[in-house]
ZANU-666744 format. One record per atom (N, C-alpha, C): residue in one letter; x, y, z. Coordinates in steps of 0.001 Angstrom, whole numbers, plus 524288, in hexadecimal, padded with zeros to 5 digits. Layout:
N
AXYZ/...
//
This chain:
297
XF6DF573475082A8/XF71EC7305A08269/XF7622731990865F/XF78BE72E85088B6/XF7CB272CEB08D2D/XF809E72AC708BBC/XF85BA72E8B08C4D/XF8AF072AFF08ABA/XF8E3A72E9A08B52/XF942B72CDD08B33/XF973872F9C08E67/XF9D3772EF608A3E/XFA1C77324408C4C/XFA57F732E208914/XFA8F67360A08922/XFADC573580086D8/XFB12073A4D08B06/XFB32473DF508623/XFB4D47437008815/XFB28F7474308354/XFB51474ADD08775/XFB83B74FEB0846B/XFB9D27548508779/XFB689758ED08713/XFB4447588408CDE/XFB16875B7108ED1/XFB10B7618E08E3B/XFAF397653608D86/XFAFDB76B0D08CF1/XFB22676DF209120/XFB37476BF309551/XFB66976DAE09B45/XFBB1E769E60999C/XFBE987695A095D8/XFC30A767730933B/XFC443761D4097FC/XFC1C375E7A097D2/XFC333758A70996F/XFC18F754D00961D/XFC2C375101097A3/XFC18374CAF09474/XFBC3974A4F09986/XFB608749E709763/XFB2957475809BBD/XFB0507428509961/XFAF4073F5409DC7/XFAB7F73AF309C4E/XFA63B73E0709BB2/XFA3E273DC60978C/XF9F1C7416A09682/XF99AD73D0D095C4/XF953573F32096F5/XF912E73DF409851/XF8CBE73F3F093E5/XF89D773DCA09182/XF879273FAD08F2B/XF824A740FA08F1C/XF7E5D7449708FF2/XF7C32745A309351/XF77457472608FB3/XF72AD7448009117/XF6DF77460309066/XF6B727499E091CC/XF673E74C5709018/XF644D7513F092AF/XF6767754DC091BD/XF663275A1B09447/XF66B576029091FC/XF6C9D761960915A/XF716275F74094DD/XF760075FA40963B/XF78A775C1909121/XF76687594508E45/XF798575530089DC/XF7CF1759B908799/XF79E175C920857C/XF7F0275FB608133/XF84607630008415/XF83B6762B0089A5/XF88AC7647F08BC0/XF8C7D75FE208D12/XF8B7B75BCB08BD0/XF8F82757AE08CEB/XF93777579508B27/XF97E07545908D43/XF9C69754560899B/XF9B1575289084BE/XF9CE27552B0802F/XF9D6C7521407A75/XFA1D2751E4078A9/XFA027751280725A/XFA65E74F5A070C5/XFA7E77549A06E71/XFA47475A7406E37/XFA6CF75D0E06A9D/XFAB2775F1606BF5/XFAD54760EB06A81/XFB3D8765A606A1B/XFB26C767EC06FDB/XFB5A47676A072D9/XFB70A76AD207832/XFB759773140756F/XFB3187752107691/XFB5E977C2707487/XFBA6277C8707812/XFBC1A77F9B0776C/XFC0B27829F07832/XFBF427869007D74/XFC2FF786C408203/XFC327789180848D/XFC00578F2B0841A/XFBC36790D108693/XFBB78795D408575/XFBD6A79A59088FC/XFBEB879EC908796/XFBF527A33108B8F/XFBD007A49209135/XFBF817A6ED0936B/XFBDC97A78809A1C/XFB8EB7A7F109AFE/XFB3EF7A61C09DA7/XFAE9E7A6AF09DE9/XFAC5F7AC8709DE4/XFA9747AB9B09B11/XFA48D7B023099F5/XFA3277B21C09EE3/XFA1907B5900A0EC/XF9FCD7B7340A710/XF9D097BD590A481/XF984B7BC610A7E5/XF94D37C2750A6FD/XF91647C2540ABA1/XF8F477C6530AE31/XF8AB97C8930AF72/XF85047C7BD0ACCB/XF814E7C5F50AE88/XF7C2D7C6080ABB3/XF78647C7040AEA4/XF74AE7CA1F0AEF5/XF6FE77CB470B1BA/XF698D7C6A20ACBD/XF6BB27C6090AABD/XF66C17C3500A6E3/XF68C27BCDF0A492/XF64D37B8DE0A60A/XF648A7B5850A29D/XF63F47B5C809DCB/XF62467B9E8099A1/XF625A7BB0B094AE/XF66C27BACC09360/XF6B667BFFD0952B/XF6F3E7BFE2093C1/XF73627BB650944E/XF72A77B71009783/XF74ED7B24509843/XF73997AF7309327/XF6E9F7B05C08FF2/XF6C517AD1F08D66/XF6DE77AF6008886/XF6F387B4150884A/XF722A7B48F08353/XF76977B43F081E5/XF7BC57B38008651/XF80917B179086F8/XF80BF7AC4B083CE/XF7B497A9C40871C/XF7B9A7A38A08570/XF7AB07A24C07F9E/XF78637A6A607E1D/XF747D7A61507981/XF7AA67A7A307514/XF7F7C7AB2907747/XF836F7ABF207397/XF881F7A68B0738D/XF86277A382077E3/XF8B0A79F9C07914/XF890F79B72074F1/XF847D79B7507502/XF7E8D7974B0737F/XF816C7979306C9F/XF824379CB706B4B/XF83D579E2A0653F/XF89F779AA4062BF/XF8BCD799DD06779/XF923C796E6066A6/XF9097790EA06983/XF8E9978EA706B7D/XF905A78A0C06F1C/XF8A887899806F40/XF8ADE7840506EC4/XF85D777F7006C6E/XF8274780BF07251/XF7C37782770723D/XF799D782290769F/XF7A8B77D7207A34/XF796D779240777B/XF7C3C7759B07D4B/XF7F987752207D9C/XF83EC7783E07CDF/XF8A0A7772F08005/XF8A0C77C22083C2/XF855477DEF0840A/XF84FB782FA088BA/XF82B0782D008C0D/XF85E7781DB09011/XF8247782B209639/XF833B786E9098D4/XF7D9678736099CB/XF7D3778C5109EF4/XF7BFF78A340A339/XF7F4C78BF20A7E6/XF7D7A78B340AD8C/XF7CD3790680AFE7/XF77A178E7E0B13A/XF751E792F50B53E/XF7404793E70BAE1/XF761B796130BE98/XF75A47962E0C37A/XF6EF4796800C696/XF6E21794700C9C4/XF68807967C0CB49/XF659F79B4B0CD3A/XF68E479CBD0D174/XF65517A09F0D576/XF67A77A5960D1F9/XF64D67A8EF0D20F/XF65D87AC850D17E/XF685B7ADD40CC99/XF67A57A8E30C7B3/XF6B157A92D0C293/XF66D27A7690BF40/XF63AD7A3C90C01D/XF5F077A2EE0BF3D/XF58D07A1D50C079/XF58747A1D60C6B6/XF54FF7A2A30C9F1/XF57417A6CA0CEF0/XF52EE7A8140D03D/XF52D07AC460D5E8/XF4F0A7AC070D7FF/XF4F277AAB00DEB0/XF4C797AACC0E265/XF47707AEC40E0ED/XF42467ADE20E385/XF3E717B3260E4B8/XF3ED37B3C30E8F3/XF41A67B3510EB9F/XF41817B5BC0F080/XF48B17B57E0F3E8/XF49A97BA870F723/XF4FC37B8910F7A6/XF518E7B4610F94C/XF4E5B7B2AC0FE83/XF4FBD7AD170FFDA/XF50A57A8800FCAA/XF54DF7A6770FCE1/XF55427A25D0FA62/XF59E37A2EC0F5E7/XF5A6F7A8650F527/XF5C837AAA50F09D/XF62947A9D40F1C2/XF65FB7AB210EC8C/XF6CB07AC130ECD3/XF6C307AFCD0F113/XF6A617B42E0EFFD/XF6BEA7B9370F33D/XF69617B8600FA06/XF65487B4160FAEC/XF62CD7B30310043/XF68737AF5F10228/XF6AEE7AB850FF34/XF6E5F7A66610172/XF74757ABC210257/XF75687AD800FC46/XF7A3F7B2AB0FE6E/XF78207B5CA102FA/XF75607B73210465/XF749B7BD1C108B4/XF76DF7BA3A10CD2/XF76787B72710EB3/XF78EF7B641113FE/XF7F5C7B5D9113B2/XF80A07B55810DE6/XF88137B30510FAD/XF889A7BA161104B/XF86577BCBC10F09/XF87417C27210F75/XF86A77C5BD11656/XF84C37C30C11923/XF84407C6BE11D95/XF889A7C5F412185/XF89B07C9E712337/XF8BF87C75A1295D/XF8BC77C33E12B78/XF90727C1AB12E3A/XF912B7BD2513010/XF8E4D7BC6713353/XF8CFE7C121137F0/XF88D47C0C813CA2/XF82617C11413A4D/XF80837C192135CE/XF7BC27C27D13613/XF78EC7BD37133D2/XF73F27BDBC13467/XF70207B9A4133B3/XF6EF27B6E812F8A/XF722A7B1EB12CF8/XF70947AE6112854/XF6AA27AB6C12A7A/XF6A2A7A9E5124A5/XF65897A78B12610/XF67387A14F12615/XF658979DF412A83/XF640F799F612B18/XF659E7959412702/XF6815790C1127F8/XF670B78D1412412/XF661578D3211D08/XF69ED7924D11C5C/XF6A8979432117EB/XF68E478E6711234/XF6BDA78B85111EE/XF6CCD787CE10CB8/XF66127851C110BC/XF64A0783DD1143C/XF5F2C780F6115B5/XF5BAC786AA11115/XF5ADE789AF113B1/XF56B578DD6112F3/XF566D78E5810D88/XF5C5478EBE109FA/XF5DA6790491047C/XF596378AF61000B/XF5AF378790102B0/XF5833782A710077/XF51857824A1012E/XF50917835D105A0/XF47E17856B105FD/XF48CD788D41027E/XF4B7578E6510338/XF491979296100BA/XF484078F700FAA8/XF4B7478D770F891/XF4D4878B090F14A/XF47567896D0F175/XF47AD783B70F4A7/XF421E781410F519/XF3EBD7828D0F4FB/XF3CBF787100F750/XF37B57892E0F83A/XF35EF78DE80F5E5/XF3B16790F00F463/XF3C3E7963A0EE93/XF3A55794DD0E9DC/XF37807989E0E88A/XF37CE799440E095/XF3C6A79D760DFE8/XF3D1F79B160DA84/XF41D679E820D7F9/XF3ECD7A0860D4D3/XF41047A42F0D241/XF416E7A7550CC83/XF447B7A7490C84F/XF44217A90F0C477/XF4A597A94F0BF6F/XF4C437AE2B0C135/XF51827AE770C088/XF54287B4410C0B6/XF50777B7F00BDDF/XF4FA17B59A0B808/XF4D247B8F30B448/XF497B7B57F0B295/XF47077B9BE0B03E/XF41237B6F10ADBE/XF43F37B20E0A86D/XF47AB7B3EE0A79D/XF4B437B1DE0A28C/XF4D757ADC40A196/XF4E537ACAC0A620/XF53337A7E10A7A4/XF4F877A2790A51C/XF4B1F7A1470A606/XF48E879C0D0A512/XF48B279D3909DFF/XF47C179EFD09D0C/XF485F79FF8096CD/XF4D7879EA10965F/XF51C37A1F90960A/XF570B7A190094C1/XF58B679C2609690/XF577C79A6A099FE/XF584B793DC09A41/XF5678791E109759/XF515479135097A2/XF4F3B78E4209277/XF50757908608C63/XF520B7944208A31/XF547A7959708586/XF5899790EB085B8/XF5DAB7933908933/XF601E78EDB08A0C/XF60E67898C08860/XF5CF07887108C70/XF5D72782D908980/XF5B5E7810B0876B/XF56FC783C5084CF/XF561C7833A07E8C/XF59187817607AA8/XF5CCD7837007C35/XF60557858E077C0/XF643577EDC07712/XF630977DA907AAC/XF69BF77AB407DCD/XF6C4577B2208071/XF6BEC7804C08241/XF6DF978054087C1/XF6D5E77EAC08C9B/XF725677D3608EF2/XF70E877AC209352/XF70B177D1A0989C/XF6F0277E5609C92/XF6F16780530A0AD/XF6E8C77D2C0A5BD/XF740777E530A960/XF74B577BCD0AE1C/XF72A87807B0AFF9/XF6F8A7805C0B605/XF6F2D782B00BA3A/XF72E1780E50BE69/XF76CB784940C03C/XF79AA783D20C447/XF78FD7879D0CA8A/XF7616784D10CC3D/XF7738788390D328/XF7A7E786190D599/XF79B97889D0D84D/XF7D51788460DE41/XF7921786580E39B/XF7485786980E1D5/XF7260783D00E657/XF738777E290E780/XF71A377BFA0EBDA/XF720D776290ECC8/XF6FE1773AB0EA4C/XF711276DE60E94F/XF6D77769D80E622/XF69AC768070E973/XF6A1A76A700EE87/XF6493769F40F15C/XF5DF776CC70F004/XF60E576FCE0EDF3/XF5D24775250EC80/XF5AFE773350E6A4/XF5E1C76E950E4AD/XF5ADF76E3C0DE3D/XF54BB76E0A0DEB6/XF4E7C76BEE0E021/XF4C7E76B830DF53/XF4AF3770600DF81/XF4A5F773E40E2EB/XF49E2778E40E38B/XF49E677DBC0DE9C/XF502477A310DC76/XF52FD77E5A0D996/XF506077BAB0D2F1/XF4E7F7774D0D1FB/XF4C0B773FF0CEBF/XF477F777930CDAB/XF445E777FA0D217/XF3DEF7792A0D153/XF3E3A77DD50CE5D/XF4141783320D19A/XF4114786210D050/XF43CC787260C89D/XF468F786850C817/XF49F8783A10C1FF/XF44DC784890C01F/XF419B77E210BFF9/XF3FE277C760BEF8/XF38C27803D0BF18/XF37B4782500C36C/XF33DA784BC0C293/XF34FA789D10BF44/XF386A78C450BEE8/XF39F6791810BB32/XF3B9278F2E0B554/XF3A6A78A300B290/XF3C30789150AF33/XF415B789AD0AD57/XF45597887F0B0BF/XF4AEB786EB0B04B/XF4C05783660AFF0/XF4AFA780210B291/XF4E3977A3C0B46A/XF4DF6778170AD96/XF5151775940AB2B/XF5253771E00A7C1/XF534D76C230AB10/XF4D7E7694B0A974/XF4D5C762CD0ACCD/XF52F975FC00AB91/XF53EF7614F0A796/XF59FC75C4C0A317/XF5DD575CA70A9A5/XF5F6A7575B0A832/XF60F2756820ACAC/XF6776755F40A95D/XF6BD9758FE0AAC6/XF70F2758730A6FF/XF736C753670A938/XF719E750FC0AEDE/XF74E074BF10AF64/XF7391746DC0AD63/XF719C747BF0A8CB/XF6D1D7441A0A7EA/XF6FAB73FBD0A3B9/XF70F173B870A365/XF751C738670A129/XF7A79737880A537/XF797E73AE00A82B/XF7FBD73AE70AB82/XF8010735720AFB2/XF83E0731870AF11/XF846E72C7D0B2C5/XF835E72F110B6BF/XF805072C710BAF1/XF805A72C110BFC9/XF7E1F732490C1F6/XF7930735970BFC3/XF7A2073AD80C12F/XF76F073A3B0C64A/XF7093737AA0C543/XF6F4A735B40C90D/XF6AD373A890C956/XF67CE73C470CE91/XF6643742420CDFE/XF63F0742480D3E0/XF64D5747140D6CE/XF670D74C510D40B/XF6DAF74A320D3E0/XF6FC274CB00CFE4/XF76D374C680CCC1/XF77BC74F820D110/XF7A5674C1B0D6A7/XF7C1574FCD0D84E/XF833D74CDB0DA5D/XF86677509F0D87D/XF8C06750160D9E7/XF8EF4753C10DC5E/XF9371751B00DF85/XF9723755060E2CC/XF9AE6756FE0DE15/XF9DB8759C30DD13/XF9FB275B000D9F4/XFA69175C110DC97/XFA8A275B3F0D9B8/XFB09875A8A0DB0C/XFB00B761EB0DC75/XFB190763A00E044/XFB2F9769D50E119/XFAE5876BC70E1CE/XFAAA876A020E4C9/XFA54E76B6D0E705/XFA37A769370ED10/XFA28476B5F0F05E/XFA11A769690F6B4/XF9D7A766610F5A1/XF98A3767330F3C1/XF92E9766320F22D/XF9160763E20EEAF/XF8ED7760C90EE22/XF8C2675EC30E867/XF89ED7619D0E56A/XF8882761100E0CD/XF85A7765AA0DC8E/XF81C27622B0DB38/XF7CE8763970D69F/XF78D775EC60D71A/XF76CD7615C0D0B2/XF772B75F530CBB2/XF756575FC10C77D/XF709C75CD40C59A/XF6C0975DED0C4D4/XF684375D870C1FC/XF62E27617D0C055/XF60D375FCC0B9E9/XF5E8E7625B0B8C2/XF61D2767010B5A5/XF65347684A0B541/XF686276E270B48F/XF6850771180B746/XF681176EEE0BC2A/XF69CC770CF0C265/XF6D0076F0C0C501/XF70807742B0C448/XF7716770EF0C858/XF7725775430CD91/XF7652772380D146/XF78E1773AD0D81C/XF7B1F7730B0D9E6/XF8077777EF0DB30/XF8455776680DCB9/XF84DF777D20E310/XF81C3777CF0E61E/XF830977B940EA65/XF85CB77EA70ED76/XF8550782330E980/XF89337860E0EC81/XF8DCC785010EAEB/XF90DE783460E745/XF96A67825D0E687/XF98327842F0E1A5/XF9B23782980DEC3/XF9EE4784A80DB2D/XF9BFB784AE0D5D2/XF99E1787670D2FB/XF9701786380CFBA/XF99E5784B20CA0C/XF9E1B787630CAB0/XFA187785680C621/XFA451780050C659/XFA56E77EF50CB68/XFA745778120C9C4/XFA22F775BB0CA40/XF9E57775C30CB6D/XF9AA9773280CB31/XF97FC772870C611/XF97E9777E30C2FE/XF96C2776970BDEA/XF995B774A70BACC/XF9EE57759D0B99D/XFA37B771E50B6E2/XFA1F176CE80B895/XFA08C76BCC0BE2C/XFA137764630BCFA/XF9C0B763160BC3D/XF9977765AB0BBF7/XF92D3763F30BB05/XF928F762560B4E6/XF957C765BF0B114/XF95D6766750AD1A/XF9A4475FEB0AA5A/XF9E3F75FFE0ACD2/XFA2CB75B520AB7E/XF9F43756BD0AD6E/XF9C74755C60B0D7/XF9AE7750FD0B418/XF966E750A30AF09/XF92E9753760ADD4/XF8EA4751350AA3A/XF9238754190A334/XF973E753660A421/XF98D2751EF09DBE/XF98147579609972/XF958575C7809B92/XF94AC76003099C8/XF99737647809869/XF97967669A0935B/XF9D8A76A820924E/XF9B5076D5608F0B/XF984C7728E0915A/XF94AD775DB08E46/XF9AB677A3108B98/XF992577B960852E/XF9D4777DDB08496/XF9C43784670862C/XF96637860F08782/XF959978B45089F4/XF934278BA208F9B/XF964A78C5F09394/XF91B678A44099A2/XF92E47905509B96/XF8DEC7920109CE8/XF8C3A7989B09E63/XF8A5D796120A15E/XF8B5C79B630A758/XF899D798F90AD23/XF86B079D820ADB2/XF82BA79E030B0A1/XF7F947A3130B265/XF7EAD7A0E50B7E1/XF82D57A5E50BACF/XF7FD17A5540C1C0/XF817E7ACD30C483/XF7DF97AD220C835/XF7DB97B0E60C9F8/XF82527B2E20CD05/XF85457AF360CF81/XF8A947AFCE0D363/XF8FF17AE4D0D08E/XF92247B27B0CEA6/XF96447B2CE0CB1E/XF9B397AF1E0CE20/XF99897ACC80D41A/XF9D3B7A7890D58B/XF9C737A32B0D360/XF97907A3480D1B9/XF95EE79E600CF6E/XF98C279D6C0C9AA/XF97B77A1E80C5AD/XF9A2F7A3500C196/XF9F237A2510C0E0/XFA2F17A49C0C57B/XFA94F7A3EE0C8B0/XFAA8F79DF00C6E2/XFA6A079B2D0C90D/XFA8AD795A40CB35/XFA8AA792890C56B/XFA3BB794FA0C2BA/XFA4C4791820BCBE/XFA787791FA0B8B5/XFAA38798EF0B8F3/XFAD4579B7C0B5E6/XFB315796D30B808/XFB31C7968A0BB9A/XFB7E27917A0BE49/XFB75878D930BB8A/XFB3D978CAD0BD30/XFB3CE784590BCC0/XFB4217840F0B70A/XFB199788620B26C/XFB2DE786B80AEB5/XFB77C789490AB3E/XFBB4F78B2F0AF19/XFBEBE78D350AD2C/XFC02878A790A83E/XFC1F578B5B0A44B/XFC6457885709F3B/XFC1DA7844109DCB/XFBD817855E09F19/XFB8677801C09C50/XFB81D78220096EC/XFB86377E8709271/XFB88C77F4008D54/XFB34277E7F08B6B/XFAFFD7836608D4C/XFA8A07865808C1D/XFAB1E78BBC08E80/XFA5EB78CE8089C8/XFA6287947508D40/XFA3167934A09108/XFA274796A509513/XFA1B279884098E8/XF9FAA79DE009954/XF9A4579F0A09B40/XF98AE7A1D809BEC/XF95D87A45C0A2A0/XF98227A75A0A3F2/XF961B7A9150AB47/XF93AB7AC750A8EA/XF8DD57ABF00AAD1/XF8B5E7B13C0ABE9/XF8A927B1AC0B333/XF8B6C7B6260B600/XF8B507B82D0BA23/XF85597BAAE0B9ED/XF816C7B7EE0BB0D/XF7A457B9410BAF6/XF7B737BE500BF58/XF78047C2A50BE64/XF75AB7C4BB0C1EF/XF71507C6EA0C2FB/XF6D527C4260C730/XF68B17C3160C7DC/XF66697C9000C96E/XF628F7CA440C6D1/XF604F7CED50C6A8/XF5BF27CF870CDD7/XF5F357D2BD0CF7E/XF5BDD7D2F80D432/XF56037D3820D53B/XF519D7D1CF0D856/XF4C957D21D0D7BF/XF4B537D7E60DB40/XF49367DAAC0D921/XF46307E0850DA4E/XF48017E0CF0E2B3/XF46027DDB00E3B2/XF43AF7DD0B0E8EE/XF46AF7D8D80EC55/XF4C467D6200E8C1/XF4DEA7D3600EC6D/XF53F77D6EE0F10A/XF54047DB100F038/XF56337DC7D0F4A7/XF53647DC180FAB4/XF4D947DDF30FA14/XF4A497DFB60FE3D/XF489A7DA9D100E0/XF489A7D77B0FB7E/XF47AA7D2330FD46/XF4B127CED51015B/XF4FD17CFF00FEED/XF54187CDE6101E3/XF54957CF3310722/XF51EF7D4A810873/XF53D27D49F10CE1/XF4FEB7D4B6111C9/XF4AC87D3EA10F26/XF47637D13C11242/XF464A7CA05112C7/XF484E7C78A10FB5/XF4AE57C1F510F49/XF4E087C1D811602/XF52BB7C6B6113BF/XF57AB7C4EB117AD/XF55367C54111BCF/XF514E7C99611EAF/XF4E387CB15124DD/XF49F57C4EE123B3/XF47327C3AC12115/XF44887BE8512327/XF469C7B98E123DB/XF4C707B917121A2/XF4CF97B4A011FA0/XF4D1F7B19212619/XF4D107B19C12B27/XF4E757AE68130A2/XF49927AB07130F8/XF469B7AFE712FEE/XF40FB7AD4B13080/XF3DB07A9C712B7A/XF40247AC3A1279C/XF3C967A8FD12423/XF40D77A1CD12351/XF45317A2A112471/XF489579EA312537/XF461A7998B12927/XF43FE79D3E12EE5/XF4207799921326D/XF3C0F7982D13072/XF39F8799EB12C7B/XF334A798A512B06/XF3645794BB126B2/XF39AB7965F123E2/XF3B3A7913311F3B/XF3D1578CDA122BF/XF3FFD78C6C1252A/XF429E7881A128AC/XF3CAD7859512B0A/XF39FD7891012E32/XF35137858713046/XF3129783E312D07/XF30D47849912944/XF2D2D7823612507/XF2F1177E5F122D7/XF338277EB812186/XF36DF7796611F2C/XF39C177656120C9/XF3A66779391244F/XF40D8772B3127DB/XF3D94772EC12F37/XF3AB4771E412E8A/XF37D27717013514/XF3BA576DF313815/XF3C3F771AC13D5F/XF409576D3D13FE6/XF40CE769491406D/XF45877653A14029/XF472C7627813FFD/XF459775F7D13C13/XF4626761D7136DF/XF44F876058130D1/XF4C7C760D312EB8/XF4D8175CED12CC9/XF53C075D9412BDE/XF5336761F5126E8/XF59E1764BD128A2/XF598F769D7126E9/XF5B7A76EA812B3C/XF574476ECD12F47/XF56DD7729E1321A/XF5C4C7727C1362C/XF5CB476D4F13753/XF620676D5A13B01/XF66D276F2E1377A/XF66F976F19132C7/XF6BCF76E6913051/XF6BEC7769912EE0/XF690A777FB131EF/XF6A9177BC613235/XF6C50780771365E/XF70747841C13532/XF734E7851D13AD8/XF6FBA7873C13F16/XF6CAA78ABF13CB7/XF68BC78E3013FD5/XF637378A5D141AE/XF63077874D13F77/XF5D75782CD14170/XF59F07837413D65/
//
């Protein structure tokens, strides 16, 4: 059912609220009692999706499963590259070298084949379970990256082939969402692009992006736990939801290194000129648009 109504929101405003079909309904605005401000956000260290899952499992004991959302970061919080290319640590290595030495090529072109043409993995064997416990239960789970909304089909398959992706689409009742939901957002360069329980923000602020992702589709979870690997990301939501009347929970993930990806890394970094010019000639053959729009050719 579809219908709308104005009701003080759990981020203390008064919203025109939406009422929303599919997996996202029970985070909508309602009419119950606004809780009460809670204390400064939760923040920890975690090497395990288990231990995330038993946090949830003590919040789960006070506050109704669907008034709890978890958002989860992608790379490296719940999937990881098999191979470095393509990876957080392949796109970071270059802001790290000298100014005089050799980046690779058409960085954001190359980042987007590698997605395309990469399999992923789970961090842990664990993670697709603990999701699905989850939302078993009622719980709801956003995935939030930072990649582009160019990269969704890519970032879909893979979801979707590791048994992650949840199909429920949360804009689903929303006037005018249209698909793919994609909007510029007030205090953002870039557009962000929501569907499926996949939000892309590229590259920008992850905390105002989730606050208005959340007000725009009418939602006011009274427990929202974030899990991402880059404690800036964490930074930005511990902000945006400063004085938000829900607990708040940061976990700071840290991704367990693979046996062999040092050695790896640094035979990646010696091939990457050449295997760059075999990816470029297999896929963007000159004068295929693309290739000009990049500095090196």
């Amino acid at each position: 059912m579809t219908g709308s109504f104005s009701v003080t929101a759990g981020f203390g405003r008064v919203c025109r609220c939406v009422l929303l079909a599919g997996t996202f309904a029970a985070l909508a605005c309602a009419s119950t009692p606004v809780p009460e401000p809670m204390l400064a956000p939760r923040r920890t260290d975690v090497s395990s999706w288990a231990d995330v899952e038993a946090t949830i499992d003590e919040i789960a004991s006070r506050v109704p499963p669907d008034r709890i959302l978890v958002v989860a970061d992608i790379d490296r919080t719940v999937l990881r590259p098999v191979r470095f290319a393509g990876s957080d640590e392949w796109y970071d290595w270059q802001g790290k070298l000298p100014e005089n030495d050799v980046r690779a090529e058409c960085l954001f072109t190359s980042l987007g084949l590698l997605l395309e043409l990469s399999r992923m993995a789970p961090t842990e064997e664990v993670v697709d379970d603990v999701l699905q416990r989850l939302r078993s239960t009622g719980i709801q789970v956003l995935f939030l990256t930072a990649r582009n909304p160019g990269y969704r089909w890519a970032t879909e398959r893979e979801l979707e082939r590791l048994g992650l992706l949840d199909a429920s689409d949360p804009r689903e009742g929303l006037p005018g969402a249209g698909w793919p939901w994609v909007r510029t957002v007030p205090g953002l360069a870039r557009p962000i692009s929501v569907a499926n329980s996949v939000a892309m923000v590229a590259g920008q602020n992850k905390g105002v992006a989730l606050r208005w992702i959340l007000e725009e589709l009418g939602m006011a979870p009274e427990a929202l736990v974030m899990v991402d690997n880059k404690p800036s990301n964490n930074d930005t939501v511990a902000s945006a939801f400063s004085g938000a009347d829900a607990e708040l929970w940061l976990f700071d993930y840290v991704a367990q290194p693979r046996a062999d990806a040092e050695s790896e890394q640094a035979e990646w970094i010696a091939r990457w000129p050449e295997a760059w010019r075999n990816l470029r000639a297999l896929t963007m053959p000159r004068g295929q648009p693309g290739v000009a729009d990049c500095p090196n050719g």
